[in-house]
C-alpha positions in Angstrom: 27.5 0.2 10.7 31.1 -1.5 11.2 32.0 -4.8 11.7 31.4 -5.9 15.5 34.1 -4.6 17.8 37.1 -6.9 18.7 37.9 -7.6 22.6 40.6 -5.7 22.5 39.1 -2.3 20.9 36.3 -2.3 23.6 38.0 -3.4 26.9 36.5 -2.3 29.7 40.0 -0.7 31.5 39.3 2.7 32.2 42.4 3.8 30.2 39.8 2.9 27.4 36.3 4.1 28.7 36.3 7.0 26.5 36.5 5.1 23.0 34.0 3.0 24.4 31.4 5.8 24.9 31.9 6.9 21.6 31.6 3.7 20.0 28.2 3.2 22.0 27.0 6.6 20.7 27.6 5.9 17.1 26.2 2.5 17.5 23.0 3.6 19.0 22.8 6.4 16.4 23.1 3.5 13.4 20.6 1.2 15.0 17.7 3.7 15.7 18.2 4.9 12.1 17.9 1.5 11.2 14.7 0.9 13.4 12.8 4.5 12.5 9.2 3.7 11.2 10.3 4.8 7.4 13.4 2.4 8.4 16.0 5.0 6.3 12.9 6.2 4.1 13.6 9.3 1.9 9.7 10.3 1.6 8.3 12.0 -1.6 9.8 15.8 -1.6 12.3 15.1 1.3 16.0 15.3 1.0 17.7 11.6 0.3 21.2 10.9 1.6 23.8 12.1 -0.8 24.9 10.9 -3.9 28.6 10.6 -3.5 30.5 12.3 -6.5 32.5 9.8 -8.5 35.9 12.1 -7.2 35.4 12.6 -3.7 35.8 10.7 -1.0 32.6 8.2 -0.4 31.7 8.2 3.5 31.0 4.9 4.6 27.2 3.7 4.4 24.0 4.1 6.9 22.9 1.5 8.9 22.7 -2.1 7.4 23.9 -1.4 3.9 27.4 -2.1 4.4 28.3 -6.1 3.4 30.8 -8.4 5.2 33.9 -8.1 3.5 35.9 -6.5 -0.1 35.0 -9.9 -1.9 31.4 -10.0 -1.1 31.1 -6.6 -2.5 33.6 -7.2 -5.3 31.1 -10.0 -6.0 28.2 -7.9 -6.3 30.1 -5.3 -8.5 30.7 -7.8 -10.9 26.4 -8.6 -10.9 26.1 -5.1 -11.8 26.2 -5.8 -15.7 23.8 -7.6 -15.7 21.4 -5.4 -13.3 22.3 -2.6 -15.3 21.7 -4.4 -18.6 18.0 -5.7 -17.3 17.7 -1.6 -15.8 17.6 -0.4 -19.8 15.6 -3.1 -20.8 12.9 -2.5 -18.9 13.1 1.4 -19.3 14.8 2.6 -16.5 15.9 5.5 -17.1 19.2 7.2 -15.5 22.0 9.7 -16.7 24.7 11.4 -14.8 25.0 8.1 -12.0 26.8 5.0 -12.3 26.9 2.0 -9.4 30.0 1.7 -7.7 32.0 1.1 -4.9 33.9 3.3 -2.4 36.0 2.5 0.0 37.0 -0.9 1.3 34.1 -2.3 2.7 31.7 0.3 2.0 29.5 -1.7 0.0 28.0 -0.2 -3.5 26.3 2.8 -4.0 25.6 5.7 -6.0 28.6 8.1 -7.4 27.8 11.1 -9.9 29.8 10.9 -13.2 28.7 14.7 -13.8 28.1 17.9 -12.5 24.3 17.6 -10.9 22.5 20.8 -11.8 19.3 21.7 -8.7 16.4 19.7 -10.4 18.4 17.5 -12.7 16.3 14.1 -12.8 18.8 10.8 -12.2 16.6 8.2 -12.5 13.3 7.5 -13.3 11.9 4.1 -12.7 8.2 2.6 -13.8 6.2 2.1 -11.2 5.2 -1.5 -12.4 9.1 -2.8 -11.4 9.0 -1.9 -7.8 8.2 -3.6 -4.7 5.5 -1.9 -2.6 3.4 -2.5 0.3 0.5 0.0 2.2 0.0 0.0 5.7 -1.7 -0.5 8.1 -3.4 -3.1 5.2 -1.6 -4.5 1.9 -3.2 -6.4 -0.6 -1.2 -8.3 -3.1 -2.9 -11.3 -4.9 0.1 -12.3 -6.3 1.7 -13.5 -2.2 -1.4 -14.2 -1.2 -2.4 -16.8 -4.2 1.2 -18.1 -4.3 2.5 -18.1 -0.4 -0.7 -17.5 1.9 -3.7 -19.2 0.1 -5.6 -20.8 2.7 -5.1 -17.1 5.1 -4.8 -14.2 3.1 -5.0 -12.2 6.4 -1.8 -13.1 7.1 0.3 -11.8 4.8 -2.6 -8.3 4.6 -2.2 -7.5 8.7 1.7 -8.1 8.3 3.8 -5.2 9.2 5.0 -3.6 6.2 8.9 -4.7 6.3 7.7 -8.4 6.9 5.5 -7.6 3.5 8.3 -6.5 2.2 10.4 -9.5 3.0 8.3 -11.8 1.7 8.6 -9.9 -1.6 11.5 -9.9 -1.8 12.2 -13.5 -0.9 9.3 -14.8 -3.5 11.2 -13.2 -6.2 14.4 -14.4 -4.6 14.1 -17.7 -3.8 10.4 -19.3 -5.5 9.8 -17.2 -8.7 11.8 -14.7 -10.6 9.1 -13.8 -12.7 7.4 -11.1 -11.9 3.6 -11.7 -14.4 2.4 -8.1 -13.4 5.0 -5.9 -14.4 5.2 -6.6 -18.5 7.4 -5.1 -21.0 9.6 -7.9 -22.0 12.9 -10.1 -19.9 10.4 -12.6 -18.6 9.3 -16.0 -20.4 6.8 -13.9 -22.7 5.9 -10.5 -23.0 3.7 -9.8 -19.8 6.0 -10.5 -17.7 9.8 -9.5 -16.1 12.4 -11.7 -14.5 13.2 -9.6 -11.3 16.5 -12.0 -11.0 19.2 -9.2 -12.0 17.5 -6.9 -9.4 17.5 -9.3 -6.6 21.2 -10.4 -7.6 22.4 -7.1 -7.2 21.6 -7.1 -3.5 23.7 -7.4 -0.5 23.8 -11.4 0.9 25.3 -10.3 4.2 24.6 -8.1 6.9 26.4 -7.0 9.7 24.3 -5.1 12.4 23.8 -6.0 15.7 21.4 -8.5 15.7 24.2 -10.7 14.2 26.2 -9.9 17.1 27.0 -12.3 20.0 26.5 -12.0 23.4 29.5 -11.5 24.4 30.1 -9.1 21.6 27.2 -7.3 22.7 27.8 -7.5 26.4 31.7 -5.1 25.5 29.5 -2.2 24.1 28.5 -2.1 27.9 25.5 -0.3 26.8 22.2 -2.0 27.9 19.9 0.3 25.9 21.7 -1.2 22.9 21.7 -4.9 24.1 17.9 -4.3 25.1 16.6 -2.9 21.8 18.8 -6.1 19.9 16.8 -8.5 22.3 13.7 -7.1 21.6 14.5 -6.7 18.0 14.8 -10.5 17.7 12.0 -11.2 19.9 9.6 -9.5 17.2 11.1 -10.5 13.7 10.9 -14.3 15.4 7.3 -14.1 17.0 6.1 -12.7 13.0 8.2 -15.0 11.1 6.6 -17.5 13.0 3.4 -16.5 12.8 3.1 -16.5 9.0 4.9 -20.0 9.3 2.1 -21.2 11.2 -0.2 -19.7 8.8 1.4 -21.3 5.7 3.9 -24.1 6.8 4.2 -25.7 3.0 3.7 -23.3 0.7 5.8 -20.5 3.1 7.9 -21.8 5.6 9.1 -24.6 3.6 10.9 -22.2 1.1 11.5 -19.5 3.3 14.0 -19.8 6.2 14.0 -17.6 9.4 16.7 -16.7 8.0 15.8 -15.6 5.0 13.1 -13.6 6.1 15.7 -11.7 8.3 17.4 -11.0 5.4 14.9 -9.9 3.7 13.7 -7.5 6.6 16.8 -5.4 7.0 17.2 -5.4 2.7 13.4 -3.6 3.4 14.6 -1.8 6.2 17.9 -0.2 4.9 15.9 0.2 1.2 12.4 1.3 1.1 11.5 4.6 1.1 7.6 6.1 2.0 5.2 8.5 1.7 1.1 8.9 2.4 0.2 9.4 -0.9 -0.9 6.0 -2.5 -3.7 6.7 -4.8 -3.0 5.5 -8.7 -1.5 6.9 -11.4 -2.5 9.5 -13.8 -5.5 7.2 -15.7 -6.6 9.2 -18.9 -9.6 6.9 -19.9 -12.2 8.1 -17.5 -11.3 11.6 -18.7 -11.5 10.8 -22.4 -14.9 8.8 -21.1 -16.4 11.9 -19.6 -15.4 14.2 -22.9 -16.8 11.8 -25.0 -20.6 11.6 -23.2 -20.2 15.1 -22.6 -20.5 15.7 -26.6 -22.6 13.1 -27.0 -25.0 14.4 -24.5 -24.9 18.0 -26.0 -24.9 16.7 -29.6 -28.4 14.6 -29.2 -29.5 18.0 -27.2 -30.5 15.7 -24.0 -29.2 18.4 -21.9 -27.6 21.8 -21.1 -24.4 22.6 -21.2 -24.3 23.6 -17.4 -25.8 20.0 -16.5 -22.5 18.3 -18.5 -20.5 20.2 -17.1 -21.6 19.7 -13.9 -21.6 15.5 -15.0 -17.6 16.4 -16.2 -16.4 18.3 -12.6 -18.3 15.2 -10.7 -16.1 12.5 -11.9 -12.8 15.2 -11.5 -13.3 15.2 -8.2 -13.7 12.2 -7.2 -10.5 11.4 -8.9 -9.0 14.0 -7.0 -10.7 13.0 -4.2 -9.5 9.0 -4.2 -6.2 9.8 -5.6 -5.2 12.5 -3.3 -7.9 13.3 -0.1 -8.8 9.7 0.8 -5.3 8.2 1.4 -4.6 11.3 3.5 -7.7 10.9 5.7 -7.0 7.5 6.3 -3.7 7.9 6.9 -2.3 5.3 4.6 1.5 4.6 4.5 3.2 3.0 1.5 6.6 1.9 1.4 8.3 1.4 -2.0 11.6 -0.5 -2.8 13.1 0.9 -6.1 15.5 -0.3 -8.5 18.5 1.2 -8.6 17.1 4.3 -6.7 17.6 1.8 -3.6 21.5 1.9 -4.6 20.9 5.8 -3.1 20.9 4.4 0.7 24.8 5.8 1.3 26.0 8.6 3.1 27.9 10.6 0.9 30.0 13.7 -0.6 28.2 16.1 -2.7 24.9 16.2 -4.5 22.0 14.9 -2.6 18.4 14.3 -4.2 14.6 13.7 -3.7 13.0 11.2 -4.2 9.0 11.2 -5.7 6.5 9.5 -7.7 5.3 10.8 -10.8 1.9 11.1 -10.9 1.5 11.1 -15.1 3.7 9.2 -16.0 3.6 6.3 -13.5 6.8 6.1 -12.1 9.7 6.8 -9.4 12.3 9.6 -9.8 15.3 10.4 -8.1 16.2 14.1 -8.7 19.7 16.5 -7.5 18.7 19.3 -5.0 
């Protein structure tokens, strides 16, 4: 979404009613993109907005992505190296995509460096680097030891983009170090600084719930004004909820303002889908083959009784990894790295996005 309108581009003579109208439609469009439940979500198997190719024309981003002015994004461009650097380390994988910036204002994004083949795979990112959170009810010992202690509940019944925010804010503001993820960057080797990530993020956004009043009040739209309002209502009634649950350890390092911030980074970044079973986990399989021959070679059994031991624990596999999460209806929201650089409308190629049930990851592939 653009800058807030001046005075002058929205007056309210007639002469210029009809720019007004369309400004109001484009507006609206931006914010209830911004404000869907998967909150600009490109879901396992469904298309992602384009990857713009790195000789066309980039179209200007979705919703909150774009920052405030040239320098803040020249700023972040600059951050890149680093990003990009700490991407390789940790074995990101990506070919045929570069971060970059568009046009003026535009923000950074995704541009194709090559021709993008139907199926070509961009990126792949381990799942132990990303930010996730399942809903309705998320369980991360790592916020609730550090940030919620003394009530767990309230960081578990949080809605997932205030989950989210608080993520990304620990790793922001309190503790770069992320102890679960391992392979290197961090102080020692089971652990990863997530500082290059969270550098490479916008500082400043510019949708409506910035606005003023006044600016507001020119759109002379009170749908728009009405969801903003109500927008504010809610981010301030949770923020200050989970301050009331944790006033020193939480909202002594965490601003309101911060956690807004964080929000619309969720909110114009995460992507979901229902699956949220585990990864591909080959010890309980080499387990099972393993008392299987035992079992037939000390002749305790038949063969159809093992086998019938072996399709049990199979299933239930299947059945937690895949069935379960269904039936209950569990949402998970994922922030990537680098893959959340994919958030732009643009000219060209466009992708999917899924997880990789084998080898534990995220990929971003051309359609």
């Amino acid at each position: 979404m653009g800058s807030p309108p001046s005075r002058t581009s929205l007056s309210r003579r007639a002469s210029s009613s009809a720019r007004t109208i369309i400004f109001c439609l484009i507006s609206t469009t931006s914010w209830c993109l911004q404000n869907c439940d998967v909150a600009l979500a490109f879901a396992p198997s469904k298309s992602l907005p384009s990857l713009a190719s790195r000789h066309s024309r980039p179209l200007t981003s979705l919703s909150a992505v774009k920052t405030s002015s040239e320098s803040s994004t020249s700023s972040r461009l600059k951050r890149t190296t680093a990003f990009t650097n700490w991407s390789k380390e940790n074995d990101i994988k990506y070919a045929g995509v570069e971060v970059s910036s568009g046009e003026q204002n535009s923000g950074l994004g995704l541009y194709a460096t090559q021709s993008l083949a139907p199926n070509d795979i961009v990126i792949q990112v381990p799942t132990k680097l990303t930010l996730s959170v399942e809903s309705p009810t998320d369980y991360n010992t790592v916020m609730e030891r550090e940030l919620f202690e003394t009530n767990p509940k309230a960081y578990r019944n949080a809605p997932w983009w205030a989950a989210l925010s608080i993520q990304l804010n620990y790793y922001d503001k309190i503790n770069p170090i992320n102890e679960a993820a391992g392979g290197g960057g961090g102080n020692d080797g089971n652990s990863v600084t997530m500082k290059p990530w969270m550098d490479s993020l916008p500082r400043v956004y510019d949708t409506p719930i910035h606005w003023s009043e006044s600016t507001l009040a020119e759109l002379q739209y009170r749908p728009m004004t009405e969801a903003v309002a109500l927008q504010r209502r809610l981010w301030k009634r949770q923020y200050d909820a989970l301050a009331a649950a944790s006033p020193t350890a939480f909202a002594s390092r965490v601003s309101y303002d911060d956690f807004v911030w964080g929000c619309e980074t969720a909110r114009s970044r995460a992507f979901s889908g229902a699956y949220s079973g585990s990864a591909f986990n080959p010890v309980p399989y080499a387990t099972v083959g393993a008392c299987v021959a035992a079992y037939l070679g000390l002749g305790m059994g038949t063969v159809e009784q093992a086998a019938n031991g072996a399709a049990l624990v199979v299933c239930g596999s299947i059945l937690k990894d895949f069935v379960l999460p269904k039936l209950l209806k569990v949402q998970k929201y994922v922030i990537c790295p680098l893959i959340d650089m994919a958030n732009h409308v643009g000219v060209g190629a466009t992708g999917n996005v899924a997880f990789e049930y084998f080898s534990d990851g995220f990929s971003l592939a051309a359609v």
